[in-house]
N, C-alpha and C positions, 0 to 999 in steps of 0.2 A: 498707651500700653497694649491697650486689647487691639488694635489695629499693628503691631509691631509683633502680637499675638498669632493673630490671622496671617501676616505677610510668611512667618517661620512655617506654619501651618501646611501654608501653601507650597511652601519651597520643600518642604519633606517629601510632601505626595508627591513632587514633581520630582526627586530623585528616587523617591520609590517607585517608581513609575518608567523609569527610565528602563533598568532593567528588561522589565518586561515585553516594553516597546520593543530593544533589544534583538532579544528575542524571537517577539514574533516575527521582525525580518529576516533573521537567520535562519526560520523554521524551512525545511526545505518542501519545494512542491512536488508532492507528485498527484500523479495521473494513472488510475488503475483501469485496464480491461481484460477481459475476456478474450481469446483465439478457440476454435474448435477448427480449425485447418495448419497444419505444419508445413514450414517450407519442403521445398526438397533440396533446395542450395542456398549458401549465403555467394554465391560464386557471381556476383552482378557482371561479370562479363561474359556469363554461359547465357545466364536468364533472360528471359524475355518478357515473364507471366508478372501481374498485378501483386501476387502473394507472395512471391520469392522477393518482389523490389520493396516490398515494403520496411523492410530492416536496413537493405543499402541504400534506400532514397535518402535515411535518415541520419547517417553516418559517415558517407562519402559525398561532399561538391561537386559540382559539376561546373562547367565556365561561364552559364548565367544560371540564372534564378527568375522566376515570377514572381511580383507582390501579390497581395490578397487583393488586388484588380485585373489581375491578369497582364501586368507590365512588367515588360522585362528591365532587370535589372542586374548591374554587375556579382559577381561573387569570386570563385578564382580566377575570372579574367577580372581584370579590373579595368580594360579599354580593351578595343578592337578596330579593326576597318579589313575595308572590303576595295577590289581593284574596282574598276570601272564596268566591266559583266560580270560582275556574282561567280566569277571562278575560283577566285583565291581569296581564303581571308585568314586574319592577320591579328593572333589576339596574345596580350601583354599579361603576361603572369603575376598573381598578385606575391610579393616577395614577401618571406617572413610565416608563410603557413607554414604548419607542420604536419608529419606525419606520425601519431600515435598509437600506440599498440595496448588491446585490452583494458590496460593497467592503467593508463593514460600517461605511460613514460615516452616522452620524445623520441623515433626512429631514427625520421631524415625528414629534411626539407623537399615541400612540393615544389616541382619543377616540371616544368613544358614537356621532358621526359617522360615524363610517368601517363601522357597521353601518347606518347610514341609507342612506350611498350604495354598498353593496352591494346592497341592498336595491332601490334606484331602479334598479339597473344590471338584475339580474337579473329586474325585474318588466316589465322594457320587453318588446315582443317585437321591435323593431329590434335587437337583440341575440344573437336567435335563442339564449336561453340554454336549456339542458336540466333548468335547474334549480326554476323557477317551480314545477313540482308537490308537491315540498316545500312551497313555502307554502301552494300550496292545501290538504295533506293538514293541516299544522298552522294551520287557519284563520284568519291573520292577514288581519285584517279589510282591506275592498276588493284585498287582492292579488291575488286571481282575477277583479275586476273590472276592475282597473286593465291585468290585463296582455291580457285581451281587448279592453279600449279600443285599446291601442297595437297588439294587431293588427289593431284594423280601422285602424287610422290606418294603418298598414303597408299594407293589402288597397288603399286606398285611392289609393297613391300610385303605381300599376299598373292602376288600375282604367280603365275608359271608361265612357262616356253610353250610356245602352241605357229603353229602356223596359219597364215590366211588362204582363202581361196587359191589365190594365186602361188603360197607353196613357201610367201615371205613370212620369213619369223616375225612375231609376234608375241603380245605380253595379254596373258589372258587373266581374265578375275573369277574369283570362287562359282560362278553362274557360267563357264566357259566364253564369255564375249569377251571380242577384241578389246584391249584396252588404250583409248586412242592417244595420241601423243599429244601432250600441252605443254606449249612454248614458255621456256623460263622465266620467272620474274623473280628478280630479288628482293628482297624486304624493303630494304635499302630505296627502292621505286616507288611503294608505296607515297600517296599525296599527301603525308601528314610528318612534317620534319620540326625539329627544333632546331632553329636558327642558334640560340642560344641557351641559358639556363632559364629563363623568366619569356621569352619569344617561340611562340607557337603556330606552324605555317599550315593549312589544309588547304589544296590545289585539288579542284573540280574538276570533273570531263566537260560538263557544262552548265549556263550560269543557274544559280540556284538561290535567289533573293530571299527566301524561307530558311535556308540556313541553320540561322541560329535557334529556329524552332524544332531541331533533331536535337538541339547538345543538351534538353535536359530528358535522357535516358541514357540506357548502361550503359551502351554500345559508345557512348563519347563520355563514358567515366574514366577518371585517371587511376593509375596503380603503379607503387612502387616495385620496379623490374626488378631489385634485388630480391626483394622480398617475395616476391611471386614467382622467380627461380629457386630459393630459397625452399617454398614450400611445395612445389611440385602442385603435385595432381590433388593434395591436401589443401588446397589455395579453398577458404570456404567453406568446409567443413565443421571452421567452428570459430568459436568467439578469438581464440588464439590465433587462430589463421589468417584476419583479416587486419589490416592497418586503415585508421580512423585519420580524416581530416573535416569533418562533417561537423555538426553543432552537438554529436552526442556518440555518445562509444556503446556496444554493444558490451558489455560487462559480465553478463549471466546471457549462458544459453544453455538450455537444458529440453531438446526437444520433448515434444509432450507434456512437460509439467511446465518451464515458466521460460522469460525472456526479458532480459531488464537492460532499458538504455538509460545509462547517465550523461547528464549535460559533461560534454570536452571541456576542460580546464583552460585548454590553451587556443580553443574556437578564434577566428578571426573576427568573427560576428556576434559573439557573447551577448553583446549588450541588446541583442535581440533574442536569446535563449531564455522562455521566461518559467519554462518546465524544470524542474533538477534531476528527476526520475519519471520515467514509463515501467511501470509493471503490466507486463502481459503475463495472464495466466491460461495455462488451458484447459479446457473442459469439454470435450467432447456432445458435451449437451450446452452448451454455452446460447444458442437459438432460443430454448425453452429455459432454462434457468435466468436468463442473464436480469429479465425486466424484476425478479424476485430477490437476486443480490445487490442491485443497484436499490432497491426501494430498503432492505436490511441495510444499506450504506459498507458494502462491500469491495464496489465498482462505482467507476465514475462513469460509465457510458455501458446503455443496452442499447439494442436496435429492439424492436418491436412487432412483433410478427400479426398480418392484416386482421388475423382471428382472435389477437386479444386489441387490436387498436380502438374500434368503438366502448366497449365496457372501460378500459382504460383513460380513454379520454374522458368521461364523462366522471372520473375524480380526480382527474392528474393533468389538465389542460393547460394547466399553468405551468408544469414540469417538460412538455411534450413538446418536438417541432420538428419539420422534415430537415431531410437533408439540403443542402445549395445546391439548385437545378446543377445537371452535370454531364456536358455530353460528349466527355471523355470516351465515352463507349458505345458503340451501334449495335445491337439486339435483334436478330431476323431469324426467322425460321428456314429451312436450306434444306433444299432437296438433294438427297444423295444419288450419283449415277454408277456410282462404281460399286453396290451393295456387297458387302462383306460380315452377311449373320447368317444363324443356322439356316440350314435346310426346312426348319419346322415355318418358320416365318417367309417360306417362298421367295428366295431374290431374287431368282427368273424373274418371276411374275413381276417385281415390283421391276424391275431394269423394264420391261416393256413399257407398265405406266406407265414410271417418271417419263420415259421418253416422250409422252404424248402431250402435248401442248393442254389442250382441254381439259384431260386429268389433272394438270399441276394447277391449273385457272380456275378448276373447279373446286378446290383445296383455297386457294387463294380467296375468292371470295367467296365461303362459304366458313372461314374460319373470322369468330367473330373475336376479333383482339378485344376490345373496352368487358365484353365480358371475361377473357381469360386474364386480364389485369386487376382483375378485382382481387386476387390474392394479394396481392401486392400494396392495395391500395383500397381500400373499400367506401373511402367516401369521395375517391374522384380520378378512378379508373382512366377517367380520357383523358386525365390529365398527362397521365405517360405517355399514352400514344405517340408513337414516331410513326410518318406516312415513307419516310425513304431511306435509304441505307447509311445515306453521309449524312448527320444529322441538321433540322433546322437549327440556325445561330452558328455552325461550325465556322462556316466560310463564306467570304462574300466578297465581289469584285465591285461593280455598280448596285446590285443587288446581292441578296443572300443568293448561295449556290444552287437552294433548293428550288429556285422557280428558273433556273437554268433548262437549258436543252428537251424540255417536254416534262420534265419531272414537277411543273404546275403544276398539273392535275393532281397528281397523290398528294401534295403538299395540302393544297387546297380539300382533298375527298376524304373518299374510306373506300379502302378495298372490298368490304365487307355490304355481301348484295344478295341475298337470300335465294332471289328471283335467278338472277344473272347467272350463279355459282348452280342451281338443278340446271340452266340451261347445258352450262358447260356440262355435267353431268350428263345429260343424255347424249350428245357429241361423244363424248369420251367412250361409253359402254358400248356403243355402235361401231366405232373406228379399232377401240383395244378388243372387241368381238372377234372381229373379221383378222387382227392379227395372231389371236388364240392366247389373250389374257384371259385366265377367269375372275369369278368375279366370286366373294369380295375378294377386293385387295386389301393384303394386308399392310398397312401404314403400320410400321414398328419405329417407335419413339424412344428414344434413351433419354433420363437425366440422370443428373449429379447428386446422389442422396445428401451432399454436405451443403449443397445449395438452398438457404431458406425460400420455401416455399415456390419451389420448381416443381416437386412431384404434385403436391394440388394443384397448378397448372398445367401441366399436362392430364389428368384427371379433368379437369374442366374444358379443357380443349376435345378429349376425348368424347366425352358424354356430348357437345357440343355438333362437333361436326357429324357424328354418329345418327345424332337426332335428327341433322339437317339435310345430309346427303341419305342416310340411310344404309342400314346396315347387309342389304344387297348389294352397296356400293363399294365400300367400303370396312374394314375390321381395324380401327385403330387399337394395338396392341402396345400399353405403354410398359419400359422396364427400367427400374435399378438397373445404375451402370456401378463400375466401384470407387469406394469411396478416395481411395488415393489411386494417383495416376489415369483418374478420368479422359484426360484427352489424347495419352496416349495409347490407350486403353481402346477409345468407344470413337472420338472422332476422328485422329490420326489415321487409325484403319478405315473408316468406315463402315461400321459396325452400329449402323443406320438407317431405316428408310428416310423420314424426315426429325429433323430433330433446330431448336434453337439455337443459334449458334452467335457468337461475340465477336468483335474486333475492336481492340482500341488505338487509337490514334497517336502516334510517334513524331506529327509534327506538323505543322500549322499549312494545309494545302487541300486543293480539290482531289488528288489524289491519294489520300490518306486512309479512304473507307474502301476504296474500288479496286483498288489495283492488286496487290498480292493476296486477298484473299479468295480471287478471282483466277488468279493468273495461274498458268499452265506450269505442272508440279506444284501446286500449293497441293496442303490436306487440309483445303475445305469445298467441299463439294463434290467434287472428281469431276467436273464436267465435259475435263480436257480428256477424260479416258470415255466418255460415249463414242458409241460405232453407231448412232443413230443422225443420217446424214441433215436432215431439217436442225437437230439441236447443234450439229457442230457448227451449221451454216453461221445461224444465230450466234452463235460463242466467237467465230470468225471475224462476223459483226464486230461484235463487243470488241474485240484484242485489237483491229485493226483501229477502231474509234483512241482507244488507249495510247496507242504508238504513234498515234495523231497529236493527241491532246497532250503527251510527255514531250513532245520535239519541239513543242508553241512554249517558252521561254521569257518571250517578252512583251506579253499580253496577254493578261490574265482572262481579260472580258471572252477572248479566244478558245483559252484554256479550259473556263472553267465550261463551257458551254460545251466544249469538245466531249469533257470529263462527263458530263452529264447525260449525252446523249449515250453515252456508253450506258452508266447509271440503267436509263429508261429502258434500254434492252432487257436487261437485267426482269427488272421490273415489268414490262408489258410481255415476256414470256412465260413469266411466273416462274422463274429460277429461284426468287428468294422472297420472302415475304416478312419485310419489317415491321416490328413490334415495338419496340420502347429503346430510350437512351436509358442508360443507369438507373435504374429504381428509385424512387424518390423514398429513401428511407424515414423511418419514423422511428424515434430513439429519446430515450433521456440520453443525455449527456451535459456533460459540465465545459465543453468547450467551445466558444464562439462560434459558428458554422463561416462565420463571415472575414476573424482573422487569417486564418488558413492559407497559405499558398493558392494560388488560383490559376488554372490553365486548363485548357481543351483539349490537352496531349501531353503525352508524358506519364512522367511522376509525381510532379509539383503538388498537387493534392492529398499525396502521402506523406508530405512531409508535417509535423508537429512546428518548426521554428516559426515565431512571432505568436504563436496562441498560450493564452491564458489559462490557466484553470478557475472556474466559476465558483462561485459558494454553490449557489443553485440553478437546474441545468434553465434552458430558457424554455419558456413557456410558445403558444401558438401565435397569439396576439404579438407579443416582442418579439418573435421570429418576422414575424409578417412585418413592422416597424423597419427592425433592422434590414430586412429583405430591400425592403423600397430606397431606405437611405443608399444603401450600398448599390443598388443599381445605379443610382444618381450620381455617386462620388464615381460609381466605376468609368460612367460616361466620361467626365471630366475629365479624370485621371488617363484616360486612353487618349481628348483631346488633346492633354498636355504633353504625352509624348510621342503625341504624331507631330507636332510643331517643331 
């Protein structure tokens, strides 16, 4: 009886119980943070910046995908092949995706299409898109003709009747120059056809084995043509305007107050969605509040800024971990030659310096990076340190790229030489004498007020070089730039002497750090606009090394070597002086740092799909565990699909 007792006992609490279990699996997950920067477009075929893709990494596919080892893997391609030279490739649409709107109600089916007229949208230049020079870099045949066709058709519809020298009519632009004629291309030529409805064709100029390391960014995102005819020049502007085929819908957008992605119902890849909801909030002070909401249990993730990371570690060690090494991004400081600030800050003066070799090399090694890192980082500043522009681990042929072509040395050094940098110094005040620079020069430095702890770095850079070179040498004058539209603002112009400057990487190659931020009409640096004949010699150098190293196709060991000695120009001129990859953040957070999307280019590491949300965030100790495991599996996991 009392055993017949117990067994009843037992079976109650096991159906009360039930429930509950129930329950808890239904309960939905979310993942709360903080934003203090707003996009300025949800338009991922305009964008090209880190913070605008972060909403469409999350919401729209792309035709592969990265694991959290960095292996590529299918998503709406679901197969591919390639011809015999890397000209043409060939990829199979996965049938059955959908396209949903806001609400998560069904539009239309994804189809091979919907890369077509991405493609027509962003090769127009009525579009004014920023994305075309991805095509051009992955040379899908006529894209860079076609999108210069449509801007002279653009040039043209502003233009007026003018004559040439010779007395022949002519089509002139708002600035009176001729406006020269470019040979037609129709859409229709473009390298990127659909065979079919599920068959996707992209035809090269020439062969490009890297390929498939451009297609996870915008520029090879897909979009529904009706639909982005539909909404016009509104394509992006809001949660309504976008159509979702991604693991989550952007549901709420309410610039400046919040942004809420729920997991897509109808995802092709669900059963890897382990998020229900993202709540971003914002907060303007989000840098300084954030480690105070997350500890009230607020937020699921702060970042942690260097000036609270000691006192905090020392009761929270167990909550605390950096981020996964990451060198998505390249960090250098860049001298400007084409100066475009007030008069009060002398850009005569400075267009002489920069121009002087010894002046930039005295800057160069006299700027002591491991101390200007310590914002960032205060208990292992060198740990950031990057010695070259294309970062170590990005690339490698026989070896990594960075002991390529002469760039040894910086890999292996430090730029930073106390001695070496007063030598340059007195060179430089001798030679910029006799040209009729005075002295000090003024160095004027812009940051980014929204950027955590940029302006203490330049403050410490300041005080730094000030103290080293001296301030007969020298007047480092640092300023607030503003806080939206900074780069088109302060770098775009030039509205800089020396300032930090970014590049992140779009796709798996030696030319990924060097080439367009370098190259003649970029806005970074202006160096193609000096009238100082040694600097142009040297920049001549570099462009010719590049046009060498892009034409080498079918040997890397060639290429990258080529790519490199370009690099070291760069570098033993003192044109740019590199600082760190991506900041090795320090953060509570509640999500794996390790399930994540993983790549060296792209977006992939914006993306949320395959991560967890944690009870509690991971501590130093379990970061550094899990750190080792995953380097281990990631080896593996690379071996196994190199085979």
């Amino acid at each position: 009886m009392k055993r017949t007792t117990r067994l009843l006992a037992l079976l109650v609490a096991l159906l009360l119980a039930l429930p509950m279990a129930a329950l808890a699996e239904s309960t939905p997950v979310v993942y709360r943070e903080l934003y203090s920067s707003e996009v300025d477009t949800l338009n991922y075929l305009y964008t090209t910046t880190a913070n605008n893709l972060t909403i469409p990494a999350n919401v729209v596919d792309t035709l592969i995908e990265y694991d959290r080892y960095g292996v590529l893997q299918p998503s709406l391609a679901e197969s591919w092949e390639h011809n015999e030279d890397y000209t043409e490739w060939t990829f199979h649409i996965r049938e059955g995706v959908k396209w949903v709107d806001s609400q998560g109600n069904e539009v239309a089916d994804v189809t091979a299409h919907d890369w077509v007229s991405a493609a027509h949208y962003i090769l127009d230049a009525h579009n004014d898109s920023g994305n075309e020079y991805n095509w051009e870099v992955a040379g899908v045949v006529n894209a860079a003709e076609y999108y210069a066709y449509t801007a002279y058709q653009l040039a043209l519809e502003s233009a007026t009747d003018g004559t040439d020298e010779n007395g022949n009519p002519v089509k002139l632009d708002e600035e009176g120059d001729v406006i020269e004629e470019v040979a037609a291309v129709a859409v229709e030529d473009i390298g990127v056809q659909a065979t079919d409805d599920y068959t996707l064709v992209y035809t090269l100029d020439a062969p490009c084995s890297y390929f498939l390391s451009m297609l996870c960014w915008s520029a090879f995102m897909p979009v529904n043509g009706d639909f982005l005819a539909e909404c016009g020049d509104s394509f992006g502007t809001s949660a309504e305007t976008l159509l979702y085929c991604g693991p989550f819908i952007l549901s709420t957008f309410e610039p400046q107050v919040q942004r809420v992605l729920t997991k897509n119902p109808t995802y092709w890849d669900i059963d890897n969605v382990f998020i229900d909801t993202i709540q971003y909030t914002y907060n303007a002070e989000a840098n300084t509040l954030g480690t105070t909401m997350y500890l009230q249990g607020e937020v699921d993730y702060a970042e942690i800024g260097a000036n609270l990371l000691d006192p905090l570690l020392s009761s929270y060690s167990d909550q605390i971990h950096p981020s996964r090494p990451d060198v998505s991004y390249s960090y250098w400081y860049l001298f400007n030659f084409d100066p475009n600030f007030d008069a009060e800050y002398e850009p005569d003066n400075w267009e002489i310096a920069v121009n002087n070799e010894n002046f930039r090399l005295s800057i160069m090694h006299g700027l002591d990076r491991v101390n200007a890192l310590q914002v960032y980082d205060s208990a292992d500043p060198e740990g950031l340190l990057s010695n070259t522009i294309t970062p170590l681990s990005f690339a490698s042929a026989s070896q990594d790229y960075a002991y390529y072509g002469g760039l040894d040395k910086y890999t292996e050094g430090d730029t930073f030489d106390s001695e070496l940098a007063l030598q340059y110094k007195e060179a430089a005040m001798e030679e910029l004498s006799a040209e009729g620079c005075t002295f000090p020069v003024i160095v004027y430095m812009r940051y980014n007020p929204t950027t955590t702890n940029w302006a203490d770095e330049c403050q410490l850079v300041e005080q730094q070089l000030e103290n080293l070179l001296g301030t007969d040498y020298i007047d480092v004058v640092v300023e607030a730039g503003p806080e939206t539209g900074f780069l088109s603002a302060v770098r775009h112009t030039g509205d800089y002497g020396l300032m930090k400057c970014n590049w992140g990487a779009d796709f798996s190659d030696a030319s990924a750090f060097i080439v367009d931020p370098f190259a003649e009409d970029s806005n970074y640096s202006f160096i193609y606009r000096s009238e100082d004949e040694e600097t142009q010699a040297y920049y001549q150098e570099y462009l010719d090394l590049v046009e060498t190293a892009l034409a080498i196709t079918d040997d890397d060991e060639a290429r990258y070597e080529t790519f490199a000695q370009a690099e070291a120009i760069l570098l033993d001129h003192g044109f740019a002086i590199p600082i760190h990859t991506n900041s090795r953040v320090y953060a509570f957070g509640k999500l794996n740092p390790f399930e994540g999307p993983y790549a060296a280019f792209g977006f992939s590491t914006l993306r949320y799909k395959g991560q967890h949300v944690m009870e509690t965030s991971m501590g130093m100790d379990e970061f550094e565990e899990a750190y080792q495991t995953w380097l281990t599996e990631r080896e593996e996991a690379l071996a196994a699909a190199a085979e």
